[in-house]
PDB file of N, CA, C, O and CB in Angstrom:
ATOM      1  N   UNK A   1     -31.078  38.595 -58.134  1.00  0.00           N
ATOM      2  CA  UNK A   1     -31.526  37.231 -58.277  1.00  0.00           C
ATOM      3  C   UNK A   1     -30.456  36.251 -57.790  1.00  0.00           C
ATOM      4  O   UNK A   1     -30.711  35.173 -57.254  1.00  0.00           O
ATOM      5  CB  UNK A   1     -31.890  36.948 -59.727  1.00  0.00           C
ATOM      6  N   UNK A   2     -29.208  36.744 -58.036  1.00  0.00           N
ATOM      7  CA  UNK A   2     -27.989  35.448 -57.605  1.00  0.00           C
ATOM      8  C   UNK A   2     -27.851  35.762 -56.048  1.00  0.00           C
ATOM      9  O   UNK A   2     -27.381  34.806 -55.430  1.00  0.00           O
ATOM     10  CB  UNK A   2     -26.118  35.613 -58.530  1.00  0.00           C
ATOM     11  N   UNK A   3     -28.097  36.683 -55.405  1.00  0.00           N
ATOM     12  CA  UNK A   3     -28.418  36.832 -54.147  1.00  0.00           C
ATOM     13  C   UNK A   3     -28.969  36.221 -53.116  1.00  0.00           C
ATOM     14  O   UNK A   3     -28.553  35.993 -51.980  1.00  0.00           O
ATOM     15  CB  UNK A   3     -28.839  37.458 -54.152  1.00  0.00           C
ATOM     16  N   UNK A   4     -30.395  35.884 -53.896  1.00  0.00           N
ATOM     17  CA  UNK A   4     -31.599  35.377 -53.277  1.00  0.00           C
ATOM     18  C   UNK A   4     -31.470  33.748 -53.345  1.00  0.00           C
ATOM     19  O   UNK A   4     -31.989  32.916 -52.600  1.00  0.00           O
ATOM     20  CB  UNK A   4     -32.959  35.971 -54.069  1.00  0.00           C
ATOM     21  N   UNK A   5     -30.435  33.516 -54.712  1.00  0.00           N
ATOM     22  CA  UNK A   5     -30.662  32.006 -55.158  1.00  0.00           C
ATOM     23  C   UNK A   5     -29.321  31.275 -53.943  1.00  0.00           C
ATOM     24  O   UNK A   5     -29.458  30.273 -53.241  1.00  0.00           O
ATOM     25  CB  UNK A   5     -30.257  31.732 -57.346  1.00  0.00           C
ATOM     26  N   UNK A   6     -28.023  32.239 -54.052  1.00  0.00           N
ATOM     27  CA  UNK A   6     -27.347  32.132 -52.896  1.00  0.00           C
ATOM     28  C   UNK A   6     -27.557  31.711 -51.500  1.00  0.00           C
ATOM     29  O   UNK A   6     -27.204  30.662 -50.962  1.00  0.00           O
ATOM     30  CB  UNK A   6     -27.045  32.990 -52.816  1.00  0.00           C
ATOM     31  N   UNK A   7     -28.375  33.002 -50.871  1.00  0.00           N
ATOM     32  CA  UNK A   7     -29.256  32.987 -49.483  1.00  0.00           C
ATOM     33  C   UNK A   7     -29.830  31.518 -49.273  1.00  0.00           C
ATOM     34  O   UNK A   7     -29.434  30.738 -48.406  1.00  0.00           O
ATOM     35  CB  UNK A   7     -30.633  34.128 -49.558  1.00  0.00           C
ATOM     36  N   UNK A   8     -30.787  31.279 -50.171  1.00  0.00           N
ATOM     37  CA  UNK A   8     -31.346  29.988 -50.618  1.00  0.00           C
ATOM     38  C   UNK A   8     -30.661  28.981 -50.116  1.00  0.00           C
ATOM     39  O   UNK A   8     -31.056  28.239 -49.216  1.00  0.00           O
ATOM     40  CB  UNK A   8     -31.393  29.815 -51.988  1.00  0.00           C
ATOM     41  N   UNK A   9     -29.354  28.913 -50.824  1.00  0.00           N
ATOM     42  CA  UNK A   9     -28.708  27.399 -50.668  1.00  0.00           C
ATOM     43  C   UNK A   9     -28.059  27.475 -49.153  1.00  0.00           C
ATOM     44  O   UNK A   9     -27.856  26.507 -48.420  1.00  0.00           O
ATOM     45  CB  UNK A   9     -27.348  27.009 -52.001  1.00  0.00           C
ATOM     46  N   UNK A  10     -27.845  28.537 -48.928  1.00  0.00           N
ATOM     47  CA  UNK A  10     -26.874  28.504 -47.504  1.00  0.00           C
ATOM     48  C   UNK A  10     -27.866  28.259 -46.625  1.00  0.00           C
ATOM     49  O   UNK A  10     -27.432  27.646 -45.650  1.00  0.00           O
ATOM     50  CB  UNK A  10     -25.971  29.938 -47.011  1.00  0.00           C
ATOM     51  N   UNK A  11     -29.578  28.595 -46.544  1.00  0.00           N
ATOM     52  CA  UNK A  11     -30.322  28.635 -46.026  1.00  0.00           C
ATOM     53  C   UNK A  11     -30.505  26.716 -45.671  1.00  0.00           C
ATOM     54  O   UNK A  11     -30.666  26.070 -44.636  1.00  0.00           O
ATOM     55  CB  UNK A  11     -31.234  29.596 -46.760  1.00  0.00           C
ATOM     56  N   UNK A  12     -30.387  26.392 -46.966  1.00  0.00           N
ATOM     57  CA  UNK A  12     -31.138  25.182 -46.900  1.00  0.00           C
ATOM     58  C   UNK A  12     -29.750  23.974 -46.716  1.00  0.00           C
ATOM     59  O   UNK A  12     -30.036  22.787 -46.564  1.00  0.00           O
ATOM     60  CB  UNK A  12     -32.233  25.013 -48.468  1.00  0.00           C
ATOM     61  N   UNK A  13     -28.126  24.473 -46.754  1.00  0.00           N
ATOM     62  CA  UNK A  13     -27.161  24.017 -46.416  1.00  0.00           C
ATOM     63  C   UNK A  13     -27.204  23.763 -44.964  1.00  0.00           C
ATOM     64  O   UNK A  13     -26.977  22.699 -44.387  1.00  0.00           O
ATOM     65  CB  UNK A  13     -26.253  24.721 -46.855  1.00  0.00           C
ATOM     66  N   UNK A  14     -27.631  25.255 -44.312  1.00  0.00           N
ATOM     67  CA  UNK A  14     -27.387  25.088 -42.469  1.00  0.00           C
ATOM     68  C   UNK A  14     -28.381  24.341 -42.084  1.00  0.00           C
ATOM     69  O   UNK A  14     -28.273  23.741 -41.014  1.00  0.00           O
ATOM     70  CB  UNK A  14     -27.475  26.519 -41.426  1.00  0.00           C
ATOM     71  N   UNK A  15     -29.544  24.217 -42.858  1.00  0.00           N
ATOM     72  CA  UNK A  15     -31.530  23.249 -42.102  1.00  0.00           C
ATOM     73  C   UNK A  15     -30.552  22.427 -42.548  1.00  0.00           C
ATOM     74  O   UNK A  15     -29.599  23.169 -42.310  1.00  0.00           O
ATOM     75  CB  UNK A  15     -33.801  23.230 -42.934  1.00  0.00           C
ATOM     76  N   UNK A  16     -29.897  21.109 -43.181  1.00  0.00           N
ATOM     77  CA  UNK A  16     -30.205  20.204 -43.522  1.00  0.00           C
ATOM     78  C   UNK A  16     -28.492  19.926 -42.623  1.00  0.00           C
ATOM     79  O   UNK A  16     -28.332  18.851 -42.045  1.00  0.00           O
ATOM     80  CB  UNK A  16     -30.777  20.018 -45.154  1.00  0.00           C
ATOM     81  N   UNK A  17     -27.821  20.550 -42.616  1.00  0.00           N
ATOM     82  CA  UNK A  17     -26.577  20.559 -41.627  1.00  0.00           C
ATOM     83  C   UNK A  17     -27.348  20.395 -40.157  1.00  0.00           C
ATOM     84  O   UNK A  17     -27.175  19.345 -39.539  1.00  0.00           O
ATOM     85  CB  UNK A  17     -25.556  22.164 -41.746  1.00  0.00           C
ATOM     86  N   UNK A  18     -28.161  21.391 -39.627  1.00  0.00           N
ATOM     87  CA  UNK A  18     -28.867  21.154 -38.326  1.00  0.00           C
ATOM     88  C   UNK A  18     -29.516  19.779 -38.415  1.00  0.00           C
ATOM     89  O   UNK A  18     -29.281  19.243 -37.332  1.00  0.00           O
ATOM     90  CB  UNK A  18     -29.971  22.292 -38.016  1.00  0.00           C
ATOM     91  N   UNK A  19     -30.058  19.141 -39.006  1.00  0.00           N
ATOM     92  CA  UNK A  19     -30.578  17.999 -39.150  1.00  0.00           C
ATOM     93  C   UNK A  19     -29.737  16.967 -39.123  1.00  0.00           C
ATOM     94  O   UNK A  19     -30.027  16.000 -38.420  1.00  0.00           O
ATOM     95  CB  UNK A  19     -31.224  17.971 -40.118  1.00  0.00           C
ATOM     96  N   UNK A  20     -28.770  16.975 -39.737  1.00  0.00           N
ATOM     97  CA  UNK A  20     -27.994  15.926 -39.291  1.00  0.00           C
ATOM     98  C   UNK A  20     -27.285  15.809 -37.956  1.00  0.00           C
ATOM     99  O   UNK A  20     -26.871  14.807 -37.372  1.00  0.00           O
ATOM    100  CB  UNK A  20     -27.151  15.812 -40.141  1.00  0.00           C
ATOM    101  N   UNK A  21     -27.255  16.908 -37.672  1.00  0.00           N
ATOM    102  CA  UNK A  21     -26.737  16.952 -35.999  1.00  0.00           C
ATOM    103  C   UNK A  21     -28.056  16.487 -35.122  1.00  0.00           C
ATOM    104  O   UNK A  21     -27.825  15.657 -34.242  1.00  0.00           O
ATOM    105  CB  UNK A  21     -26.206  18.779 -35.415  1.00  0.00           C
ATOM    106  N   UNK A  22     -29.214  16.873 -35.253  1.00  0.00           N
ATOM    107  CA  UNK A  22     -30.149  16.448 -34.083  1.00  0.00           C
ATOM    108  C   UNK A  22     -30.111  15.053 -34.697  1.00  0.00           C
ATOM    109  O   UNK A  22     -30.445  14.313 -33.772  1.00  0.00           O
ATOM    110  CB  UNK A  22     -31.803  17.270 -33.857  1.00  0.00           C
ATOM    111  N   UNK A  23     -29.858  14.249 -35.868  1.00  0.00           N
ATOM    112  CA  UNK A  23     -30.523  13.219 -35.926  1.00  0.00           C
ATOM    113  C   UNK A  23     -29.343  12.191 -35.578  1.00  0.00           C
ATOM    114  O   UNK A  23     -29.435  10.964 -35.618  1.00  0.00           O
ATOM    115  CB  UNK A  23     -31.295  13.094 -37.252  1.00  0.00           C
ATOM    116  N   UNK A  24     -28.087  13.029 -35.189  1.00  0.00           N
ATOM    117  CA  UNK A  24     -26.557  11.764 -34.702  1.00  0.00           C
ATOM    118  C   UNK A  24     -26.860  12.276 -32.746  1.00  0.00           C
ATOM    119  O   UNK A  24     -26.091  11.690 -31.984  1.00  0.00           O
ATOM    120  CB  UNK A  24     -23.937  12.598 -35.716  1.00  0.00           C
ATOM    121  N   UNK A  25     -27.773  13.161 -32.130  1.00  0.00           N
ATOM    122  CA  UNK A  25     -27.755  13.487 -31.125  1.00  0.00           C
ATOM    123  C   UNK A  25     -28.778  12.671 -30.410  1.00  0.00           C
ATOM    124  O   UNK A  25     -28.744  12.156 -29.292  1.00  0.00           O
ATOM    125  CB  UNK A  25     -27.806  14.720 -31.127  1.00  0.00           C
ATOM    126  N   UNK A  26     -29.821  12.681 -31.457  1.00  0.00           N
ATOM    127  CA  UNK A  26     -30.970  11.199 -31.491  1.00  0.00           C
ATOM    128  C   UNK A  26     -30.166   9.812 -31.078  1.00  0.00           C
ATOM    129  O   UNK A  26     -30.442   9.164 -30.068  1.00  0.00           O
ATOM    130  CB  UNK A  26     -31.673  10.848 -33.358  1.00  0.00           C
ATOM    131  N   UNK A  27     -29.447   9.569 -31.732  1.00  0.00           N
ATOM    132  CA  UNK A  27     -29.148   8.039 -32.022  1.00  0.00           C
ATOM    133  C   UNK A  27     -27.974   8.027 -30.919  1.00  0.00           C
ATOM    134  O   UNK A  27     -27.715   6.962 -30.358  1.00  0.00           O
ATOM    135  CB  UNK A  27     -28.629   7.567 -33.827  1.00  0.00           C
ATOM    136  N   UNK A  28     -27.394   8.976 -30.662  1.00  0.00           N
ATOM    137  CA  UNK A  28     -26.116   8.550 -29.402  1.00  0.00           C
ATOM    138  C   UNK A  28     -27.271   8.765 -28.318  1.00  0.00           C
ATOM    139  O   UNK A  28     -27.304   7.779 -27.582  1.00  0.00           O
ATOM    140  CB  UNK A  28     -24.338   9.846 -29.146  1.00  0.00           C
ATOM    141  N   UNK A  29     -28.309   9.802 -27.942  1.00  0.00           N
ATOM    142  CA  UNK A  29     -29.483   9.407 -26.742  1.00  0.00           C
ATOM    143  C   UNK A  29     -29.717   7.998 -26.910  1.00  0.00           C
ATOM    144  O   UNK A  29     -29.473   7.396 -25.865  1.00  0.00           O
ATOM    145  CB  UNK A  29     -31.048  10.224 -26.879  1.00  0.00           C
ATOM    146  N   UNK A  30     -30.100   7.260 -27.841  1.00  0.00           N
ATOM    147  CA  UNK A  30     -30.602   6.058 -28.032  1.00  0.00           C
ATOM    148  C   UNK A  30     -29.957   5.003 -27.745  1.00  0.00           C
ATOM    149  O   UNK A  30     -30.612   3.967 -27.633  1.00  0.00           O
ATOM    150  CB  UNK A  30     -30.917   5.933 -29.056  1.00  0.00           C
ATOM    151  N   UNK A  31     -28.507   4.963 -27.546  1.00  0.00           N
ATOM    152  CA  UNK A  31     -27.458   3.907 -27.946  1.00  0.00           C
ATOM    153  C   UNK A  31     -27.421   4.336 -26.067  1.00  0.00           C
ATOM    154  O   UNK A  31     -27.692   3.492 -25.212  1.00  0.00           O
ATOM    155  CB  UNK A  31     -25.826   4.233 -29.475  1.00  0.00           C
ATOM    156  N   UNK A  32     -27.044   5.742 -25.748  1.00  0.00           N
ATOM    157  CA  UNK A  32     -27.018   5.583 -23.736  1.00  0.00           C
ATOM    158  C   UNK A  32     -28.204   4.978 -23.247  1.00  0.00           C
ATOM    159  O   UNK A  32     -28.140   4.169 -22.322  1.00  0.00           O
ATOM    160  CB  UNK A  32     -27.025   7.217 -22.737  1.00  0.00           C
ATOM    161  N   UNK A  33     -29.166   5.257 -23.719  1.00  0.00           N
ATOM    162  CA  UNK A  33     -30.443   4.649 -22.895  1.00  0.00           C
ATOM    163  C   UNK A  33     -29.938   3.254 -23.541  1.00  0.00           C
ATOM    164  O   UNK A  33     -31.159   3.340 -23.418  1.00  0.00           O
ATOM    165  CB  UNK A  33     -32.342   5.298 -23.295  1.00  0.00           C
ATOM    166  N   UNK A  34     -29.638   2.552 -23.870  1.00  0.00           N
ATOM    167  CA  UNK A  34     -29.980   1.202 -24.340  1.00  0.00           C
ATOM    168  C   UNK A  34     -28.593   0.491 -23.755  1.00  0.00           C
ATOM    169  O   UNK A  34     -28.440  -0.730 -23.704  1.00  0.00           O
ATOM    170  CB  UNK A  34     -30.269   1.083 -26.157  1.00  0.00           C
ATOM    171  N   UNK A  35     -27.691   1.391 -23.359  1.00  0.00           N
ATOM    172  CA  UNK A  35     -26.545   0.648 -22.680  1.00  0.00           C
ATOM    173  C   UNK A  35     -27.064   0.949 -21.345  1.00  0.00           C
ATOM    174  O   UNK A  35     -26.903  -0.018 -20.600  1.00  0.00           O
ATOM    175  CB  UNK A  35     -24.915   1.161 -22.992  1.00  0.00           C
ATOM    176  N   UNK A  36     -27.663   2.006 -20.745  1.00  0.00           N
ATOM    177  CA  UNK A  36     -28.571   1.726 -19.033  1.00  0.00           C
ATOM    178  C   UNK A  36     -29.192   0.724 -18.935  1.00  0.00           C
ATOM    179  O   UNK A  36     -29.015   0.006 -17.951  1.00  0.00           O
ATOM    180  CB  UNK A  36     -29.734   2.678 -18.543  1.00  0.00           C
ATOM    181  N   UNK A  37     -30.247   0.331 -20.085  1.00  0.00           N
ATOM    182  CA  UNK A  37     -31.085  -0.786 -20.225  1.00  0.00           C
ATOM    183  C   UNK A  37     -30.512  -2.109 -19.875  1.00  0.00           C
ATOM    184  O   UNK A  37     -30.971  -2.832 -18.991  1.00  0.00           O
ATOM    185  CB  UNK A  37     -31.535  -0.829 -21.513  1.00  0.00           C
ATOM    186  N   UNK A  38     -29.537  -2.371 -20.578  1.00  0.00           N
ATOM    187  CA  UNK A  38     -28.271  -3.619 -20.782  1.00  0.00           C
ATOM    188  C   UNK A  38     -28.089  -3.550 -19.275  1.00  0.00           C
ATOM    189  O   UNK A  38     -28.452  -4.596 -18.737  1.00  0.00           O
ATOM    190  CB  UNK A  38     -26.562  -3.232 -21.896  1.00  0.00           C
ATOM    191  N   UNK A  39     -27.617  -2.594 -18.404  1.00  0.00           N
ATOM    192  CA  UNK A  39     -27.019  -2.553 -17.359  1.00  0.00           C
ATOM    193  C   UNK A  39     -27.725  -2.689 -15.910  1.00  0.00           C
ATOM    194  O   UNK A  39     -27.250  -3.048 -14.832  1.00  0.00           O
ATOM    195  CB  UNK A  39     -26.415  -1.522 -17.518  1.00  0.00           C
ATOM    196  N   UNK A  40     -29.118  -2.247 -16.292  1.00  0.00           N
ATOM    197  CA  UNK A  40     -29.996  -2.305 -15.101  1.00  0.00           C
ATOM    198  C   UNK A  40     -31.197  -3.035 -15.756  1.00  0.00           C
ATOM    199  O   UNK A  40     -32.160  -2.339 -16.077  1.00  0.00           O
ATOM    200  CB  UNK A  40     -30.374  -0.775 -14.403  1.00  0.00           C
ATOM    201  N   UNK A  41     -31.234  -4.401 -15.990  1.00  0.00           N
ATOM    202  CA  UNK A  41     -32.437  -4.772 -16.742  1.00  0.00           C
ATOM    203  C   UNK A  41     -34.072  -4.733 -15.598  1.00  0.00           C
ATOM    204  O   UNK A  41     -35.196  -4.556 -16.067  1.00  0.00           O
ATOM    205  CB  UNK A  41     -32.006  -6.523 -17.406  1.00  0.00           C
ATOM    206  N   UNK A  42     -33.860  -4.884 -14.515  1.00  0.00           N
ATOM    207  CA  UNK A  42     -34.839  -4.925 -13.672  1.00  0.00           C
ATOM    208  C   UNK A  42     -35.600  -3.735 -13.309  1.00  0.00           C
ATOM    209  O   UNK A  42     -36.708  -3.794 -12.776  1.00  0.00           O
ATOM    210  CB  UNK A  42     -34.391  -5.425 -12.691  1.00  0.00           C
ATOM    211  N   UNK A  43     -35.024  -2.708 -13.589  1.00  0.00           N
ATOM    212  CA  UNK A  43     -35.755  -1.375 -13.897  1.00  0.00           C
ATOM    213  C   UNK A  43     -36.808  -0.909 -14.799  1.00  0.00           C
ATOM    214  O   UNK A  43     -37.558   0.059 -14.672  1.00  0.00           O
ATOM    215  CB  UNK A  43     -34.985  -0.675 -14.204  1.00  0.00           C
ATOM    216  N   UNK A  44     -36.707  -1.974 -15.944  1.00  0.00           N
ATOM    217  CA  UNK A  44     -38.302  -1.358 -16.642  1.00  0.00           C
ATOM    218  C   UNK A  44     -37.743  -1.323 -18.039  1.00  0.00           C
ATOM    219  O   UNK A  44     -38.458  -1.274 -19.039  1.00  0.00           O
ATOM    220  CB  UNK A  44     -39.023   0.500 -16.050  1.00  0.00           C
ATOM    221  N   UNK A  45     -36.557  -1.350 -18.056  1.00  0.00           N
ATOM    222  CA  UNK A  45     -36.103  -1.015 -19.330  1.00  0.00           C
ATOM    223  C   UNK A  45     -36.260  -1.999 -20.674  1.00  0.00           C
ATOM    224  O   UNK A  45     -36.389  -1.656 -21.849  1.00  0.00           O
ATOM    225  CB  UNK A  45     -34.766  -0.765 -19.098  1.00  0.00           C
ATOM    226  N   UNK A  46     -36.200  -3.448 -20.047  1.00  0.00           N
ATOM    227  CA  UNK A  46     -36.823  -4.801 -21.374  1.00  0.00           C
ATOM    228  C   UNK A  46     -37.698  -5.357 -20.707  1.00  0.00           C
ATOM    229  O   UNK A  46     -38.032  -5.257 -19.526  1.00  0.00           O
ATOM    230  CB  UNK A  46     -35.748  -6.188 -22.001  1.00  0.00           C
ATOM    231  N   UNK A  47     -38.171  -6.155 -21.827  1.00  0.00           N
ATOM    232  CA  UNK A  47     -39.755  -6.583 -20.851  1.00  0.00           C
ATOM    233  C   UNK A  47     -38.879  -8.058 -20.660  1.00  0.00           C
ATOM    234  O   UNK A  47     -39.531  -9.008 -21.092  1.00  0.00           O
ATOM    235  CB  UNK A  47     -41.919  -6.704 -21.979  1.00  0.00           C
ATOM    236  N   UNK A  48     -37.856  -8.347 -20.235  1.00  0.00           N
ATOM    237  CA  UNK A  48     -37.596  -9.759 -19.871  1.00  0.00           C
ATOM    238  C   UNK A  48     -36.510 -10.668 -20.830  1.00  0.00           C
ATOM    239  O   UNK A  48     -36.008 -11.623 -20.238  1.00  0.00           O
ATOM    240  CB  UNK A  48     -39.019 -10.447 -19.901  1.00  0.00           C
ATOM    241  N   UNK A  49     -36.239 -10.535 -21.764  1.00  0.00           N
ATOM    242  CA  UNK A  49     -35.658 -11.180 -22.866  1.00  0.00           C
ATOM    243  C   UNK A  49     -33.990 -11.167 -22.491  1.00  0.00           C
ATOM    244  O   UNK A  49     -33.152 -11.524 -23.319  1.00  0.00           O
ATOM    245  CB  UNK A  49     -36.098 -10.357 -24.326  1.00  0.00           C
ATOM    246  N   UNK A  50     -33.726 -10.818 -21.464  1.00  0.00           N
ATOM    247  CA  UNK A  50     -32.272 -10.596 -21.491  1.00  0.00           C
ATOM    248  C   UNK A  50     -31.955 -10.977 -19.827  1.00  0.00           C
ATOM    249  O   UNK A  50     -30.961 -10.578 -19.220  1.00  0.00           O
ATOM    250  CB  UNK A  50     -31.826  -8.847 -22.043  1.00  0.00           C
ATOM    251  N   UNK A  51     -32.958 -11.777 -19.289  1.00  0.00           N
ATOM    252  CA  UNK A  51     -32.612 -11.472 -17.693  1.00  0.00           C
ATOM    253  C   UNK A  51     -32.593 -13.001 -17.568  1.00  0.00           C
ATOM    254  O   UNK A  51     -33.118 -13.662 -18.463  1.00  0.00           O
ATOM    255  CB  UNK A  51     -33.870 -10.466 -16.542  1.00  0.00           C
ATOM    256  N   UNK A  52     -31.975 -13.654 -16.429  1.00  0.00           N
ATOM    257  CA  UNK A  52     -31.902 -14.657 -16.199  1.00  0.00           C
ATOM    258  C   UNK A  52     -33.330 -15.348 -16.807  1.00  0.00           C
ATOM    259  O   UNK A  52     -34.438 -14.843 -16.991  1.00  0.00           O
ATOM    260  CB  UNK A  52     -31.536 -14.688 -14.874  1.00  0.00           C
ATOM    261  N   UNK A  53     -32.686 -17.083 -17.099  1.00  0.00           N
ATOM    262  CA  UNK A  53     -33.637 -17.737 -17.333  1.00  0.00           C
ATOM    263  C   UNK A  53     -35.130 -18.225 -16.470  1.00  0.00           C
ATOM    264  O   UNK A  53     -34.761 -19.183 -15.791  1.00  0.00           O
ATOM    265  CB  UNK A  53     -32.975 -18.526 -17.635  1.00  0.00           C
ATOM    266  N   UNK A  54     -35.957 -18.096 -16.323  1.00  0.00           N
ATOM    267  CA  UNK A  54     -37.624 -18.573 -15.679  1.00  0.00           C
ATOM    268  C   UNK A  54     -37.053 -17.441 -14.332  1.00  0.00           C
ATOM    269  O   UNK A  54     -36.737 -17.686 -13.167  1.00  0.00           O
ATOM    270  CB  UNK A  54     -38.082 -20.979 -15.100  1.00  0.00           C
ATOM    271  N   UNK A  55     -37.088 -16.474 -14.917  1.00  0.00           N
ATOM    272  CA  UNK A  55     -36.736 -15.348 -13.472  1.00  0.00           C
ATOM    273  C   UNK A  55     -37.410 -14.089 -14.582  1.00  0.00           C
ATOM    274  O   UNK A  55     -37.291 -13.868 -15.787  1.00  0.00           O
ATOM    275  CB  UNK A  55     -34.384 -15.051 -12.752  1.00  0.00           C
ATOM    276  N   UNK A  56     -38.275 -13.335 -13.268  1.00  0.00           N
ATOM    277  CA  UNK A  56     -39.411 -12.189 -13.689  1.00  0.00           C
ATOM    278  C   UNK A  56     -37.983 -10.947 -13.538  1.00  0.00           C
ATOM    279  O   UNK A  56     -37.095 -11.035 -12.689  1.00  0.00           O
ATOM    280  CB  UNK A  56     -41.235 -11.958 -12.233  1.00  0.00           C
ATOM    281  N   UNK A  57     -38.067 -10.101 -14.357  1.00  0.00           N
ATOM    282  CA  UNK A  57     -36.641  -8.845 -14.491  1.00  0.00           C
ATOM    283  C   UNK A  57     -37.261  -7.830 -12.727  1.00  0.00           C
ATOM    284  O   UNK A  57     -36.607  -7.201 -11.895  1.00  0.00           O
ATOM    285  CB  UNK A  57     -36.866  -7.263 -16.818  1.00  0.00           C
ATOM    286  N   UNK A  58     -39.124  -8.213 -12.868  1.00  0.00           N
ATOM    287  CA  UNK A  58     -39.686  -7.183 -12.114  1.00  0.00           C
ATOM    288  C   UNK A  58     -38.877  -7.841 -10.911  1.00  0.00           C
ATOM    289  O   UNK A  58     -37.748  -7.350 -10.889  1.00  0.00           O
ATOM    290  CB  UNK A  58     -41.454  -6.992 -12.065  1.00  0.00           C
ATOM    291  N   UNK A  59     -39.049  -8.708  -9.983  1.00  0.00           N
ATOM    292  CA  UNK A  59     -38.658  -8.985  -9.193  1.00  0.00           C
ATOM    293  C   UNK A  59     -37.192  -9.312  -8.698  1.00  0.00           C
ATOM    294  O   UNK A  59     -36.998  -9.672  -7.537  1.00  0.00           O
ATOM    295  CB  UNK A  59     -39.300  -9.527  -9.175  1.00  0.00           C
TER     296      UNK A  59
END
């Protein structure tokens, strides 16, 4: 029984250890795409809010 209850926790130590790694691997993907965005706004990346004033990002 202290075996199984063991197994258990290490089981559910490494899922919730893996989880925090995909979910800091998430958010640094998120933070590069959003510094490309910043950097190439005319590409598609904001719909306009950051690009020169009465100027289309499309064009």
């Amino acid at each position: 029984m202290k075996d199984r209850h063991t197994l258990l926790k290490k089981l559910a130590l490494w899922t919730g250890l893996g989880l925090c790694i995909a979910f800091i691997a998430w958010v640094a993907w998120g933070f590069v795409q959003f510094d490309d965005d910043i950097d190439h706004p005319r590409e598609g990346g904001f719909s306009g809010w950051q690009c020169d004033a009465g100027r289309d990002c499309g064009s």
